[in-house]
C-alpha positions as CSV (number, residue, x, y, z in Angstrom):
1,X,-4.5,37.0,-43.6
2,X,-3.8,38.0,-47.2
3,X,-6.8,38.6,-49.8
4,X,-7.2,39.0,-53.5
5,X,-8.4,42.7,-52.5
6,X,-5.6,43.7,-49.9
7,X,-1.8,44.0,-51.1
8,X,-0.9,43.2,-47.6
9,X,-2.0,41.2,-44.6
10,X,-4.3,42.7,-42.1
11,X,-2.4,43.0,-38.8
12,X,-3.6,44.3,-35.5
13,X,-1.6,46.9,-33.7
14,X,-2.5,45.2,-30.8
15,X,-1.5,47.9,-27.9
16,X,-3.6,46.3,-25.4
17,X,-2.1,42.6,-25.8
18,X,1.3,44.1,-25.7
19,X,1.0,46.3,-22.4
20,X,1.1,43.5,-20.7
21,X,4.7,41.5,-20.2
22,X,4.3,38.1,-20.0
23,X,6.6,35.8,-17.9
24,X,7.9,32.0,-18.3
25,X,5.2,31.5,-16.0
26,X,1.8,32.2,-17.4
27,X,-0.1,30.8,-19.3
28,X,-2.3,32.8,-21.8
29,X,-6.2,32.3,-22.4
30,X,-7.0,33.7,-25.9
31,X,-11.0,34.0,-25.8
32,X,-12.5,34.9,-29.2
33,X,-8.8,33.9,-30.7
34,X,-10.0,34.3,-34.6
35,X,-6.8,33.4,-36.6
36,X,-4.5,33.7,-34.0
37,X,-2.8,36.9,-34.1
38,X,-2.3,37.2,-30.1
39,X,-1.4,33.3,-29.3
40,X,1.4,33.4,-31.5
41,X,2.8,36.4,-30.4
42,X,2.0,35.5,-26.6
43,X,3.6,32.2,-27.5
44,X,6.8,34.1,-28.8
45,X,7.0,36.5,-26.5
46,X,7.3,34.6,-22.7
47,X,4.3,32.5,-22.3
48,X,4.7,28.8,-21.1
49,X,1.5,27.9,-22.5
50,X,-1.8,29.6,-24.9
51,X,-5.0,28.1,-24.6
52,X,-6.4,29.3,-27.6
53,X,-10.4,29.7,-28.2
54,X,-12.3,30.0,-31.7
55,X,-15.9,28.5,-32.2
56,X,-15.9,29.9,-36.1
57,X,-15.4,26.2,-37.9
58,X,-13.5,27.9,-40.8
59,X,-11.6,30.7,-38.5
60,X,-10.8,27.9,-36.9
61,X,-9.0,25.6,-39.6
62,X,-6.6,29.5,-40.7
63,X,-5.5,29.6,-36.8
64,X,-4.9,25.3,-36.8
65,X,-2.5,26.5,-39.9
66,X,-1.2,29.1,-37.4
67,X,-0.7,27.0,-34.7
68,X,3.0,27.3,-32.6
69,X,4.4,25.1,-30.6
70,X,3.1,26.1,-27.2
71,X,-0.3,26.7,-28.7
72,X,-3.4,24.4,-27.2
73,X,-6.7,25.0,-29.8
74,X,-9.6,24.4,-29.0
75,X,-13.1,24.8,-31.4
76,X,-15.5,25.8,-28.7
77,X,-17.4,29.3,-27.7
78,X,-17.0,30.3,-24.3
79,X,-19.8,31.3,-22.6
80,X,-21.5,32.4,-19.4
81,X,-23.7,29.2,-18.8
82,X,-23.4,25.4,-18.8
83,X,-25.5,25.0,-22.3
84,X,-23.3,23.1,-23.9
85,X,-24.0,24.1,-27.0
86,X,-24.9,28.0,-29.0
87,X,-26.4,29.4,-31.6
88,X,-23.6,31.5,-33.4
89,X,-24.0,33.9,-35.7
90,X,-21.7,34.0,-38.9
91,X,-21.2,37.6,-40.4
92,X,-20.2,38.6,-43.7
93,X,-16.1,39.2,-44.9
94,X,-13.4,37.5,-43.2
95,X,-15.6,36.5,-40.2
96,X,-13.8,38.8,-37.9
97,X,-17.4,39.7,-36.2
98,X,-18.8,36.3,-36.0
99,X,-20.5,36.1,-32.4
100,X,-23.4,34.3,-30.0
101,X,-24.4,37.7,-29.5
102,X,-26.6,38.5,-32.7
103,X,-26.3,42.0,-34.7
104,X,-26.7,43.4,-37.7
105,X,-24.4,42.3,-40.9
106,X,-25.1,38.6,-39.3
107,X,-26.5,36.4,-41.9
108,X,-26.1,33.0,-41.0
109,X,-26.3,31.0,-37.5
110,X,-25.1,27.6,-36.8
111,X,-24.4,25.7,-33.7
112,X,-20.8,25.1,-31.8
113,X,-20.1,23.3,-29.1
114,X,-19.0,25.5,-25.6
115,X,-17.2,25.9,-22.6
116,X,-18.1,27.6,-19.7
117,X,-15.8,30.6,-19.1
118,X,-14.4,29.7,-16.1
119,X,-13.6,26.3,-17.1
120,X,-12.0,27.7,-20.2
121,X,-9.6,30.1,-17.7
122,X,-9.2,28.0,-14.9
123,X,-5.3,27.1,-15.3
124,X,-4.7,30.4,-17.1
125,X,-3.1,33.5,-15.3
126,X,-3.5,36.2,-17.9
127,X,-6.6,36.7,-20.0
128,X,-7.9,38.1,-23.3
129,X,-11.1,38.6,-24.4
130,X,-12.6,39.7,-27.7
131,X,-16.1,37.7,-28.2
132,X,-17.5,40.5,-30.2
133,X,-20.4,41.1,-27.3
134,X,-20.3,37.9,-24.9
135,X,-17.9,39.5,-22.9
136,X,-20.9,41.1,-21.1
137,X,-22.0,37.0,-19.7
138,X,-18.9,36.0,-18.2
139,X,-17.9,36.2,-14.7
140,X,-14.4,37.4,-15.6
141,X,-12.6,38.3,-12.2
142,X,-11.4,34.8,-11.4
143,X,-8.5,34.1,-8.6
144,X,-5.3,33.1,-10.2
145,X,-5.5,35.8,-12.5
146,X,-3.2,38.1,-13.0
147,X,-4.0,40.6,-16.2
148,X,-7.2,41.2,-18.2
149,X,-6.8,42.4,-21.6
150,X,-10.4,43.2,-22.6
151,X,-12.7,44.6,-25.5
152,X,-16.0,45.7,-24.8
153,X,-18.3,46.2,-28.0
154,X,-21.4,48.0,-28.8
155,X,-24.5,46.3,-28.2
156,X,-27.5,48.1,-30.8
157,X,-30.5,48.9,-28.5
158,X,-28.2,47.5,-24.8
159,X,-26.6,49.8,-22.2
160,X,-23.5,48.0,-23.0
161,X,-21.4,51.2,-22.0
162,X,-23.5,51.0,-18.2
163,X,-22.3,47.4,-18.5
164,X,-18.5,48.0,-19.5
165,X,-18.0,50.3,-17.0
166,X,-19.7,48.0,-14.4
167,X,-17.0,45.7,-15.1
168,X,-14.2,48.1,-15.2
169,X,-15.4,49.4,-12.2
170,X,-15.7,45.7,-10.8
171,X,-12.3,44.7,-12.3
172,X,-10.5,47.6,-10.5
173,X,-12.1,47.1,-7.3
174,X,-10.7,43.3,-7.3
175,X,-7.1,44.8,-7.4
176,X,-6.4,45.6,-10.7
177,X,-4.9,48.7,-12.2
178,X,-5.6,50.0,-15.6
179,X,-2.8,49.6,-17.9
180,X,-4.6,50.8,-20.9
181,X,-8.7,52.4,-19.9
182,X,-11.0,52.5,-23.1
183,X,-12.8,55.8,-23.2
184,X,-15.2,54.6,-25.9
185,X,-14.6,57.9,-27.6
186,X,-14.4,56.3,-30.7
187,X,-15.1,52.5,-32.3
188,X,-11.3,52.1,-32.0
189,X,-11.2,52.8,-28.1
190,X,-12.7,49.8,-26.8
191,X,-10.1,47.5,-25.6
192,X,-8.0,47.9,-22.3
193,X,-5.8,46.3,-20.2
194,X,-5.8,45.9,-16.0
195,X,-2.7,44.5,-14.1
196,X,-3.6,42.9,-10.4
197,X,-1.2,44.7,-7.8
């Protein structure tokens, strides 16, 4: 994404995403997809098929613009629950914080239409999540899969680090190994990635 303020685009180093090979075979559930930056490069790089999810209306017109061949969009949060819809809350900038779960910096909420998370990964075999503080709702061991690429994020007031490593702890114990282990040491060490045996 280019801006009047930045010279270049901002791009994502995305370690985490890339620790995990992808095969002819899988098909790739983008949770919290913003603009796109991991569906195209899963859908370049092996994938048969990315279902990509983005509940942000105008996040989701950019990654529509984005969209590769063997992308699937779909305008929908992804949530814990059968409500079938959620409030959302739209942060300032580029709306690269936008989430259900409200914060500060949030200064508008609207309401989206969902799907329930394991209807939204049900034919997918690898995983990634960034729902800027969802992630903490979802059920996300689910059978057929077979890598997690996950970012936990702080939660002001919430034991969110008890809960992240809960699910670590729950995500190894299902037969995954860590790839890639955030250590939380810093706001840039919150994403990993687990690969089932």
């Amino acid at each position: 994404m280019r801006s009047k303020k930045a010279s270049k685009p901002f791009t994502n180093g995305m370690r985490e995403c890339k620790s995990i090979k992808l095969f002819d075979t899988d098909v790739v559930a983008d949770i919290g997809a913003y603009v796109g930056e991991y569906s195209i490069w899963a859908a370049k790089n092996g994938a048969k098929q990315v279902l990509s999810f983005e509940p942000t209306p105008h996040t989701f017109k950019i990654l529509s613009m984005n969209r590769k061949p063997k992308m699937q969009l779909f305008n929908l949060a992804v949530v814990g629950n059968d409500d079938p819809f959620v409030e959302f809350f739209i942060s300032k900038g580029i709306g690269v914080t936008n989430s259900i779960a409200k914060s500060r910096g949030k200064f508008k909420r609207i309401k989206v239409p969902t799907i329930r998370y394991e209807e939204a990964v049900k034919d997918a075999t690898v995983v990634k999540i960034d729902v800027e503080g969802a992630e903490y709702g979802y059920e996300i061991i689910q059978p057929q899969l077979r890598a997690i690429i996950l970012e936990f994020h702080p939660i002001v007031g919430k034991p969110w680090k008890r809960w992240a490593e809960g699910i670590m702890t729950k995500i190894e114990m299902n037969g995954f190994s860590p790839i890639i282990r955030p250590t939380f040491e810093s706001g840039w060490n919150l994403t990993g990635s687990w690969l089932k045996e």
